[in-house]
C-alpha positions, 0 to 999 in steps of 0.5 A, spaced: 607 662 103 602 667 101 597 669 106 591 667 101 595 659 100 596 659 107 591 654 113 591 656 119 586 650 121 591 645 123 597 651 126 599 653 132 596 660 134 598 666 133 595 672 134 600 677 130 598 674 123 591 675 125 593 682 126 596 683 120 590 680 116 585 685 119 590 691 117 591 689 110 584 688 110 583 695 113 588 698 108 592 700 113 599 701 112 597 700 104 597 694 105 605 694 106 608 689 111 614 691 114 617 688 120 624 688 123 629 684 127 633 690 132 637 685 136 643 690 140 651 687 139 652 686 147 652 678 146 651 672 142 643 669 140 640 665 143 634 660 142 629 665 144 631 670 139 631 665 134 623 665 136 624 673 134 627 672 128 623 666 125 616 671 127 619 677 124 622 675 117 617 670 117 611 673 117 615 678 112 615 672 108 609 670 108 605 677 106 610 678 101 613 684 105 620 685 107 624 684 114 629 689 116 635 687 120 637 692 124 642 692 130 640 697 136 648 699 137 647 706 142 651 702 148 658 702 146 660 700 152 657 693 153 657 693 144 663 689 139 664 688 132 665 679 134 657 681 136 656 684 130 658 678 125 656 673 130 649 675 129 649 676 122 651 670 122 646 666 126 640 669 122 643 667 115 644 660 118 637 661 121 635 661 113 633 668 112 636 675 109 635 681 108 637 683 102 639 691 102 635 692 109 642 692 113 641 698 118 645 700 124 642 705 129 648 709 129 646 711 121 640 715 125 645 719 129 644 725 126 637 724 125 635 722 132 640 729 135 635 732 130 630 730 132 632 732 141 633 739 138 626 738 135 622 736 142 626 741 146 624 747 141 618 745 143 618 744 149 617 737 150 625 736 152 630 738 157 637 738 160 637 735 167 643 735 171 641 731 177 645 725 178 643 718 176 641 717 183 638 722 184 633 722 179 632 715 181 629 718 188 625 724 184 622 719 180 617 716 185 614 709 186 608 706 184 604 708 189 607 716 190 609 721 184 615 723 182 617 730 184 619 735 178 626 736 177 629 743 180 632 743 173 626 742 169 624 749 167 630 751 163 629 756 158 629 753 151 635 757 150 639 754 156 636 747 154 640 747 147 646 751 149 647 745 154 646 740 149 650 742 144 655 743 149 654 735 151 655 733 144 661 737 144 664 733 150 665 739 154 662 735 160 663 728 164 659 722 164 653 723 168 654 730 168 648 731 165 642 727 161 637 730 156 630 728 159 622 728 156 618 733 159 611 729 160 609 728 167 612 727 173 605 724 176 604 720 171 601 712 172 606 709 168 613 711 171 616 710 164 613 715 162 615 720 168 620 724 164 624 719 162 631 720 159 633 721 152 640 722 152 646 721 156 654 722 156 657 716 154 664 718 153 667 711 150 669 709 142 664 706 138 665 700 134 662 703 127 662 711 129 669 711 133 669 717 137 665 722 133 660 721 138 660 723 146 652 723 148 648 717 145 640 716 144 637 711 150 632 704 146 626 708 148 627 713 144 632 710 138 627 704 137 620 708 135 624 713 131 628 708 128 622 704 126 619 710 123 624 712 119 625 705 115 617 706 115 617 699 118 608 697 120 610 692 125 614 693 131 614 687 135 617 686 141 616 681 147 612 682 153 617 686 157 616 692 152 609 693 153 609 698 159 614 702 153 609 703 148 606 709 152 613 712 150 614 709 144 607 712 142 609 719 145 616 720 142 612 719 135 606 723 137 610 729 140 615 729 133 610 728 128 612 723 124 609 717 122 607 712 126 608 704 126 605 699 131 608 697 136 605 689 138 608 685 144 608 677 144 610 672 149 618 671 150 620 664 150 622 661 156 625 654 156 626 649 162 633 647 164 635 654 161 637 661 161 635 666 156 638 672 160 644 675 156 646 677 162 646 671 166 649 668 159 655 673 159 656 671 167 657 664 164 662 665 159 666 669 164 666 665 169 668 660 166 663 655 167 662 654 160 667 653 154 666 660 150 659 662 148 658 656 143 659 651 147 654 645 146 650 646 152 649 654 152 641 655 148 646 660 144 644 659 137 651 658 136 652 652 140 645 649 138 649 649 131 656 646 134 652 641 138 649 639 132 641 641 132 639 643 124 635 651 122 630 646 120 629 644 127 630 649 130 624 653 125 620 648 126 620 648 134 619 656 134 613 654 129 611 649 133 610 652 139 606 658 136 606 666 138 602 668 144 600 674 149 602 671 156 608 668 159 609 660 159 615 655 160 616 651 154 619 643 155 626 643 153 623 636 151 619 640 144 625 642 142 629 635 143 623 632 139 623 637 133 631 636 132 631 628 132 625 628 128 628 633 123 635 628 124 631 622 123 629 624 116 636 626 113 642 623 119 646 618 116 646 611 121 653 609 122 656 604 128 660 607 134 663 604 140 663 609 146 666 605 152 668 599 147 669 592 150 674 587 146 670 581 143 674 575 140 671 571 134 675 564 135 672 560 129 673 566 125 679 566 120 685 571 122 687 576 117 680 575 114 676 582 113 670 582 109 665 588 107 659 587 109 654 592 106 649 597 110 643 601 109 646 609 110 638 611 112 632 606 112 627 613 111 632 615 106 632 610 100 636 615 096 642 615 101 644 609 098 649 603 102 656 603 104 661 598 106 664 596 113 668 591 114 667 586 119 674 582 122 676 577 127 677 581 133 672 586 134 669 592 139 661 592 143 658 597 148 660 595 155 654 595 156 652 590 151 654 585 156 653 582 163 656 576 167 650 575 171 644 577 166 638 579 169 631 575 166 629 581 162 637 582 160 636 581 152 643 583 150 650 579 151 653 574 157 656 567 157 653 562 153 648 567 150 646 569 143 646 575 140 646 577 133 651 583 130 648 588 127 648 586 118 653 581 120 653 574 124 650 571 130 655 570 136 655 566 142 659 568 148 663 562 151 669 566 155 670 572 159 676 575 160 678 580 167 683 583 168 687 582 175 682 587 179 676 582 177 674 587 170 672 584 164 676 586 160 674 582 153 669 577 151 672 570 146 666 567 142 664 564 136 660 566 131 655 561 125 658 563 119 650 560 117 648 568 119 651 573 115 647 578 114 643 577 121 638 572 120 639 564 121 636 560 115 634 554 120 628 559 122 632 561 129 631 567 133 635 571 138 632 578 142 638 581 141 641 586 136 648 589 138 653 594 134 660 594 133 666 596 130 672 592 126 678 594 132 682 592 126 679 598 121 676 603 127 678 610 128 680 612 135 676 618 137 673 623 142 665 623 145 662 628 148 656 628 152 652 633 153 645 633 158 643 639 161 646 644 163 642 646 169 638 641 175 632 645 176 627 646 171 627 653 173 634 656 174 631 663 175 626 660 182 634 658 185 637 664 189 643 664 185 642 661 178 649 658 178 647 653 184 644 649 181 649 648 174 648 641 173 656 638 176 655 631 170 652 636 164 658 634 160 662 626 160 668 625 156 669 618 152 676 619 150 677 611 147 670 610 143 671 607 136 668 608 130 667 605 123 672 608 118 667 612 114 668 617 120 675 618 120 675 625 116 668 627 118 667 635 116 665 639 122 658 640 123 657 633 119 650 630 123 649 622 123 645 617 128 650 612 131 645 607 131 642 604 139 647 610 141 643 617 139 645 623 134 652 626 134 655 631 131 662 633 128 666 638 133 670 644 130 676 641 134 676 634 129 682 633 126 684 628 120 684 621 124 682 624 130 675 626 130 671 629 136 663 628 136 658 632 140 651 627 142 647 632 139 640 629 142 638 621 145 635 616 141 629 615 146 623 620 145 621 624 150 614 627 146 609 623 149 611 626 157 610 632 153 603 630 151 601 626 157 602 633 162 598 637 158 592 632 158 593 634 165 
């Protein structure tokens, strides 16, 4: 959408958009609108880079402009090509692409080593060969200045000699670190000579061993942004004490100069988005691999079953704003069952089956019954299910004791079976501990398709599966992975990892229709939720993932911010 067909009168608020009008209007940049998305290969995406991605491609997008997708691989320690792929990846699933504008920081190697020699021909940089903690303590707080290093006036000669050694590899990690000279005392700590480049002896994943000493984010991301002529940089809050130094590098080299703006971070309850705390649950295994269904990856909101559409929508709903805040994890279930809802074929599942028996009902007989694919979709069409004597319900559907308001299955109840038959329960049988085990009934042969023509009604509706025709599979159900609302407040996130967020059903039973379901595949299993097909489905033995619960939770949402 262009920005002159666009109404923002009913949007979410997004300060970004507005500035971009106002450079556009003002002619600055031309009238361009370059915008970026430079994640680093360190880990997998997770939903609060899904806010970036939709933010930077779609404000591209929107003012007819270009995003560059660009990778921040200056670490070759903590970086993989699995990172790499898995990106690229989750950013087409997401809906955008970058065409032609696929870059990597380590193209701008040579550059960004240029560009150092530049700064220390002028002065503006130096060879500092104090230790990492010593430069820690040189540095200062916030209530004192930093001291100078005793290697800060080197001689423009000595500077470069030993930088040029440094790219050679003639010395060790840490030996020494290329720094800007700016101001010891300066407000800002950032900006007290911060380090440009160190020694990283260790393969790259796209460069091999070609290089030794590799550029620090600070001064890659503002020349990087410079030397695609990107117009706006956006980053999230984290990064604003870094503009002070993004400004500087440019300023001091004299090359173009795009903007850096800050927004707000997503952060979202019952979750972490640090990668670093992400990696920590991989590798102590406290989850299965970084897509399983309860990491806020993008990787496993698409095992789990969540569609990009809801995911652009939730990121969209919850707008661009310059201050923190904690979003309901709810927001994001509303958005993917509203999403589901529209395009989710219904199906029938039993997860904990009870056996029912119809004794008036002929042996051997088996009927197609037809059913509605999606009542939101009339072009879903129908299909056939079929319907025998012997049959599956929820365990939950019955109770030998039924409480007043208990409106499902019990002895000498009535109830109807979903597109089928009313059905009365007139036996119960249990097992030698006292468990019921399966249910006899009889059924009015008067109901089929679910309503009596004597004008008779029942407060019950239950589905079911023909045990004769339904495939035996696998359910996983998924709640949160965390107990407290806000992991981070807890002295080790881990303690409060939820015990019961995953429950395995390995005796459900579907409708034949589900038995060679393709992994990814979504539907309502209706009364029960939206499921999704895992990758671990095979022919006759599917695997589903719950990706969200049928109950709706937006208005909790609604009444806490009323208050």
């Amino acid at each position: 959408m262009t920005d002159a067909k666009r109404d923002d009168s009913a949007a979410p608020p997004n300060f970004i958009r507005h500035i971009i009008r106002e450079d556009n209007a003002s002619g600055k940049f031309d009238g361009r609108v370059v915008t970026r998305f430079p994640p680093e290969p360190n880990g997998y995406l997770h939903i609060g880079h899904a806010k970036s991605i939709c933010l930077n491609f779609g404000l591209a997008q929107e003012f007819g402009g270009v995003c560059h997708m660009r990778f921040d691989d200056t670490n070759p320690t903590k970086e993989e090509a699995e990172y790499v792929e898995s990106i690229l990846e989750d950013v087409q699933w997401l809906g955008f692409g970058w065409g032609e504008h696929l870059y990597y920081a380590s193209d701008y190697f040579e550059q960004l080593y240029g560009f150092a020699v530049r700064l220390i021909e002028t002065g503006k940089a130096y060879v500092d060969s104090l230790s990492a903690d010593e430069i820690r303590e040189y540095r200062g707080t916030l209530k004192e200045p930093g001291r100078e290093s005793p290697f800060r006036n080197r001689s423009v000669a000595e500077n470069l000699d030993l930088f040029q050694r440094m790219r050679a590899g003639e010395f060790e990690d840490g030996a020494h670190v290329l720094r800007a000279r700016i101001d010891m005392a300066a407000p800002n700590i950032i900006m007290r000579d911060p380090t440009l480049f160190r020694i990283r002896k260790a393969h790259h994943h796209r460069t091999g061993d070609a290089w030794c000493i590799y550029p620090m984010y600070d001064f890659t991301h503002c020349l990087s942004d410079s030397i695609e002529g990107v117009t706006h940089s956006l980053c999230t809050l984290e990064f604003e004490n870094n503009r002070e130094i993004y400004d500087w590098v440019l300023d001091a080299l004299g090359v173009y100069h795009p903007q850096q703006i800050e927004f707000a971070r997503l952060n979202l309850t019952y979750s972490v988005l640090s990668k670093r705390k992400l990696i920590q649950l991989v590798a102590e295994r406290h989850v299965d691999g970084w897509d399983d269904p309860r990491m806020p990856t993008i990787s496993g909101l698409r095992r789990r079953g969540y569609t990009p559409e809801a995911i652009r929508s939730f990121c969209e709903r919850i707008g661009v704003a310059r201050r923190d805040s904690m979003v309901d994890f709810a927001l994001l279930e509303y958005s993917i069952r509203e999403d589901l809802n529209r395009r989710a074929p219904r199906v029938m599942a039993v997860l904990k089956p009870l056996k029912v028996v119809i004794e008036n009902y002929p042996e051997g007989e088996v009927e197609e019954l037809e059913f509605i694919n999606n009542p939101e979709d009339p072009s879903a069409g129908t299909r056939k299910v079929p319907f025998s004597r012997e049959l599956y319900i929820e365990q939950d559907d019955f109770m030998e004791n039924p409480p007043r308001k208990f409106f499902r299955l019990g002895p000498g109840r009535e109830v109807r079976l979903r597109y089928a038959y009313f059905i009365t329960c007139t036996d119960v049988i249990k097992d030698d501990a006292g468990r019921v085990v399966e249910l006899r009934c009889t059924y009015d042969p008067a109901t089929k398709g679910g309503d009596a023509p004597d004008g008779r009604k029942v407060k019950g509706t239950l589905h079911w599966v023909s045990a004769a025709h339904g495939v035996p599979a696998e359910v996983r159900l998924y709640s949160a992975l965390f107990t407290e609302e806000n992991p981070a407040e807890c002295e080790d996130f881990r303690s409060c990892l939820n015990p019961d967020s995953l429950e395995l059903l390995t005796d459900c039973r579907l409708e034949p229709s589900l038995a060679e379901a393709a992994p990814g595949a979504g539907y309502q299993f209706e009364r029960m939720g939206y499921f999704c097909a895992d990758r671990d489905s095979r022919p006759g033995r599917p695997v589903f993932n719950r990706t969200v619960t049928l109950r709706d939770t937006w208005a909790k949402i609604q009444k806490k911010q009323k208050k």
